[in-house]
N, C-alpha and C positions, 0 to 999 in steps of 0.2 A: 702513894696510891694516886694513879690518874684521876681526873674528874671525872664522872657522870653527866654524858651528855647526848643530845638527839639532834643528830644534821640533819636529815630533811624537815621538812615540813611535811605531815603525813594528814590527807585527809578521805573521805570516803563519799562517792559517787553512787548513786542511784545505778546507772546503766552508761557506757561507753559516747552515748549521746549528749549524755550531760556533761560527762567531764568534756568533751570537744568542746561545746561551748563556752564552758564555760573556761580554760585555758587558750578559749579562742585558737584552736590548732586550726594552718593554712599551709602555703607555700613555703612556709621559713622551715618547713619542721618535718623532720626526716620519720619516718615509723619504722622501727626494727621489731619485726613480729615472726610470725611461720603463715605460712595461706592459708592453712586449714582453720587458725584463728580468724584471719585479717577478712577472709571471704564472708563466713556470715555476721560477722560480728561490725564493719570497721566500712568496708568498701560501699554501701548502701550508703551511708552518711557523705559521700564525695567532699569529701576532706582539701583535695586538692594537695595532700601531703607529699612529698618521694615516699617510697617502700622501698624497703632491703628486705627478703622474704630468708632467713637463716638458713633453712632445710635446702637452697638451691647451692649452699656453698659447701656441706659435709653433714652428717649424722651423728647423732648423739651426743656429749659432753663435747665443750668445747678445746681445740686444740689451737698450737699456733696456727700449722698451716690452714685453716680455717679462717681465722681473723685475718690473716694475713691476704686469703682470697677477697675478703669482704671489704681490708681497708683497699686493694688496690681497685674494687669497684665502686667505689664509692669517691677517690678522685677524682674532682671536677667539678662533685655535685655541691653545690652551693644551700646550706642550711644553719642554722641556728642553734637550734633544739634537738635532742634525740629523745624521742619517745617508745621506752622499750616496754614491749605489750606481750609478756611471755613468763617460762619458767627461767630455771635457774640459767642454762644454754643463753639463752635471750640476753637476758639479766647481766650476767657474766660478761660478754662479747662489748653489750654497750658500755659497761664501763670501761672497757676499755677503748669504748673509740670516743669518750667523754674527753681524752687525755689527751687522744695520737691525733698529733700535726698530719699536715697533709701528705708529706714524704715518708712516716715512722714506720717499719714494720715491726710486729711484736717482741723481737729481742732488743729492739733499741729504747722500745720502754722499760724493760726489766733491768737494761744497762744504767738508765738513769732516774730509778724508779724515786730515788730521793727528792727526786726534784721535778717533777711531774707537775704539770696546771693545768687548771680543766680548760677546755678550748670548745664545748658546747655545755649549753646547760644541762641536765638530763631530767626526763618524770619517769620513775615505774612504775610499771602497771601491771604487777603480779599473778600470773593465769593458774598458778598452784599455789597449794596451803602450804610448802615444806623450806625453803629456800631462806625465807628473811631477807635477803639480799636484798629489797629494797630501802633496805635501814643501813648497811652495810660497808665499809668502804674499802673493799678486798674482794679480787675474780682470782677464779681458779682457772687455772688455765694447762693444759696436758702440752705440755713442751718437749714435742715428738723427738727433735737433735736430739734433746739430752735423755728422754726414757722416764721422764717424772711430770707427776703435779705439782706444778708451784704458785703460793700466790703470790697475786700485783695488787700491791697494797700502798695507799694515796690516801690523805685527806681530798684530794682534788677530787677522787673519785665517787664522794659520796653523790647523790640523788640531789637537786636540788625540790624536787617535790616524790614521795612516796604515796600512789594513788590505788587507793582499796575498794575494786569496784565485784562485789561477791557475784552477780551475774556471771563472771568471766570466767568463774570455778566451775558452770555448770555441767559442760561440755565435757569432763577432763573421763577419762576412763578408768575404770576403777582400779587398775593396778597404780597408773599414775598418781591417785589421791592417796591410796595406800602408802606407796614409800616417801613422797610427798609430807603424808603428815608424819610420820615416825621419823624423818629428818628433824623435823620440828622439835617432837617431841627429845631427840637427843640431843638437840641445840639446849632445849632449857634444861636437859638434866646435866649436861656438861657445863654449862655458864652459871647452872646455881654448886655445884662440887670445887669450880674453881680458885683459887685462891686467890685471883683476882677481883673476885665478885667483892661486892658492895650493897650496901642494906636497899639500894634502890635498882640494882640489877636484878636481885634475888624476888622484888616485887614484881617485875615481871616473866623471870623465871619459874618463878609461882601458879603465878594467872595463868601462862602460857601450859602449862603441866593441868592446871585445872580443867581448862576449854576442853583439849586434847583429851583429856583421860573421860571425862563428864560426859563428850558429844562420842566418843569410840565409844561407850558403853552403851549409849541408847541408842548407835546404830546398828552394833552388834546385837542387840534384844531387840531390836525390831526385824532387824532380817534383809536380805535382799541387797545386791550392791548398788543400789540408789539411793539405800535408808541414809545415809551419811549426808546428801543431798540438802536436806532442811536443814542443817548446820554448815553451809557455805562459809556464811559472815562470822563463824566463830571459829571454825579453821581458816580464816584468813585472817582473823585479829591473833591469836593464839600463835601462828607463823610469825606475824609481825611482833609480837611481843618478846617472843623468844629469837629474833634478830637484835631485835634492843638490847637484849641481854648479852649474847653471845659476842654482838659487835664492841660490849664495853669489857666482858670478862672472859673470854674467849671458849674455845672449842679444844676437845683433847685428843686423850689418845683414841676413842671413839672412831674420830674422824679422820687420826694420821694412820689409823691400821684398815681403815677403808678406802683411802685412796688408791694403793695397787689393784686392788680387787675392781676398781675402776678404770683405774688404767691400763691393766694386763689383762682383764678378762670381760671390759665394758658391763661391767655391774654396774645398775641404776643406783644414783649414789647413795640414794636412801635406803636402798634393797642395803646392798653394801655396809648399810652403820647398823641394819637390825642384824646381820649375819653376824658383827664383831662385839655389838654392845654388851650382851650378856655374859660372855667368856670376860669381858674387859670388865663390868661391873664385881662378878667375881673373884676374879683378881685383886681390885680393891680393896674389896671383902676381907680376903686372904691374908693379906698385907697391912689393913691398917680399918681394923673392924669396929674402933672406935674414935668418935671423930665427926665431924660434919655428913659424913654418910649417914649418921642416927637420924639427922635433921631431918635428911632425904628422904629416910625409910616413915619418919611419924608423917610429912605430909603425905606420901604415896598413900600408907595404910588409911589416912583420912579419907583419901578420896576415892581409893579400891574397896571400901568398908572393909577392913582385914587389919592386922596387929600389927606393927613394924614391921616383928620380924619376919613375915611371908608376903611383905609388901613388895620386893623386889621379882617376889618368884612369882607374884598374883600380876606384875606388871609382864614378867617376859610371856606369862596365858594368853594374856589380853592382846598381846602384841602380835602372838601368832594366829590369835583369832581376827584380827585386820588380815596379816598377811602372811600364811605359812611361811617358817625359814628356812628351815632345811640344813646340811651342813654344809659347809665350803667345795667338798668335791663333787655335789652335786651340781655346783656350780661351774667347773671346769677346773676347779686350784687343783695341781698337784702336790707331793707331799714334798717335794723336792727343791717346791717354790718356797716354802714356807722361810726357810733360815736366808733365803735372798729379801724376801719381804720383810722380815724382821731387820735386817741391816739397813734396808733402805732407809724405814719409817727411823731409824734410829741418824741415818745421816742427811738427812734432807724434811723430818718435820719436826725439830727441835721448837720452832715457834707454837706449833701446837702442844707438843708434849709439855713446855712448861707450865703448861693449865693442867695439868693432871692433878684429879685428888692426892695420888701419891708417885713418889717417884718411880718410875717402872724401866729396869734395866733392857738390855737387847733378848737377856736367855727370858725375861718374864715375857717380851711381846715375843718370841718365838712359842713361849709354852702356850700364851691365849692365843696363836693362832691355830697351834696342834689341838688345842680342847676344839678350837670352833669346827675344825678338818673335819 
């Protein structure tokens, strides 16, 4: 069993002003943001920093040819530090230019991903509750040549500081927070199922499941898509916590049967893990209905006030009451994609699937993709 361990240094900010100061950010130090953040939040303070604004080089999840626009404009520029001020896209991008030399384009990191050294420092500064990836030492990256998500995975790539400033949630619109936190929330149901987990990943897989479930109920009873609003700082700790977790015990099939639905039909990826989780948790079910899934279902029903056993089905309520699901072809899947997506997730996310509660063949992830269709 690996250790249990936390690479950054994680601390928590007042407002964007204070942490400037107090990290003393100036000239040496690059911002990787979007405008719509950087403008009212960042540019009043005249930092004096370079900007890389992401949205000016492609849209949505990030792909190579994306980074690969951003590392060739960013030749020349002379910096220190990457200061990534975003969600996961943000997030994502900068680790990877924490890594890449000044000539690298992104398949040359993937070529020698083993041996990879960090060549800037980096801080994040997480503008959604759903990612964790400020804890994290793996970007996803949509690797258009080849037709797949892969990760770029480095100890070099951790954070050397993770910066928790709940202010920077406020702005986010409400479908953004939605999928946002139910990534979250599948991050700590997959990193406490895992077989990897550890009596101290499971503590914050826990906590993390707690925040989540505790703050979605009282915003869903209060009403309104702002109610969620006054629990900023506890969907941004409950994110982070459930990064700790995921980053020591990992992510499963959740995650490896939503990445298509991201890559083929640009499903928000969090939208994307609520569309698969429940066919996938059934599954489980199905297969191996006794077992560390009991654990899962007595804390759920603890904190859904409900028995075990309707503890799963009292959590998929709750989750469509954040954010209707819908099925997959409402989304755009056809039925025809289904036995190609099932081969894929079967030959290209084996490092996820090995976190799986239980082992799940290619006919099981074709059949939890025909239930979720």
């Amino acid at each position: 069993m690996k250790a249990f361990k936390i690479v950054p240094s994680i601390a928590e900010y007042m407002d964007f002003r204070t942490l400037a100061k107090e990290l003393k950010l100036g000239a040496r130090d690059l911002i990787l943001t979007n405008e719509y953040i950087y403008n009212p939040t960042i540019a009043a303070l005249e930092l004096g920093c370079h900007t890389c604004f992401q949205e000016k080089f492609g849209g949505g999840e990030p792909t190579d040819v994306m980074v690969d626009a951003i590392l060739d404009d960013l030749r020349g520029k002379d910096f220190d530090r990457i200061v990534a001020v975003g969600g996961g896209t943000v997030i994502d991008i900068a680790k990877v230019l924490t890594v890449a030399k000044s000539t690298d384009r992104v398949d040359d990191l993937y070529d020698r991903m083993a041996n990879l050294e960090k060549e800037h420092e980096l801080i994040i500064v997480p503008t959604t509750c759903g990612t964790g990836s400020e804890v994290t030492n793996i970007s996803i990256i949509n690797r258009t040549t080849k037709g797949v998500k892969v990760g770029l995975v480095s100890p070099a790539m951790f954070a050397d500081e993770a910066a928790l400033v709940p202010g920077m949630l406020l702005s986010l619109p409400y479908p953004v927070f939605a999928t946002s936190s139910i990534d979250a929330m599948v991050h700590a149901v997959e990193s406490y199922l895992s077989p990897n987990a550890c009596a101290l990943s499971e503590l914050f897989s826990a906590k993390a499941l707690h925040l989540i479930l505790s703050c979605w109920k009282d915003a869903v009873a209060a009403g309104g898509k702002d109610a969620w609003k006054k629990h900023a700082l506890e969907f941004l700790r409950a994110s982070n916590y459930a990064g700790i977790a995921f980053g020591h015990a990992g992510c499963a099939a959740v995650h490896a049967m939503a990445y298509p639905l991201g890559g083929v039909h640009h499903i928000p990826h969090g939208q994307a893990n609520q569309l698969m989780f429940a066919d996938v948790m059934r599954k489980y079910q199905e297969k191996k209905p006794i077992g560390k899934l009991n654990q899962l279902e007595e804390l759920l029903g603890a904190e859904l006030d409900t028995e075990p056993v309707f503890a799963l089905e009292t959590l998929y309520k709750l989750m469509d009451e954040v954010l209707e699901k819908g099925p997959l072809h409402e989304h755009g899947v056809t039925a025809d994609e289904l036995p190609v997506f099932a081969k894929n997730v079967i030959e290209t996310q084996q490092r996820l699937l090995g976190n799986n509660y239980v082992e799940l063949s290619e006919d099981d992830l074709l059949d939890i993709y025909r239930k979720a269709f």
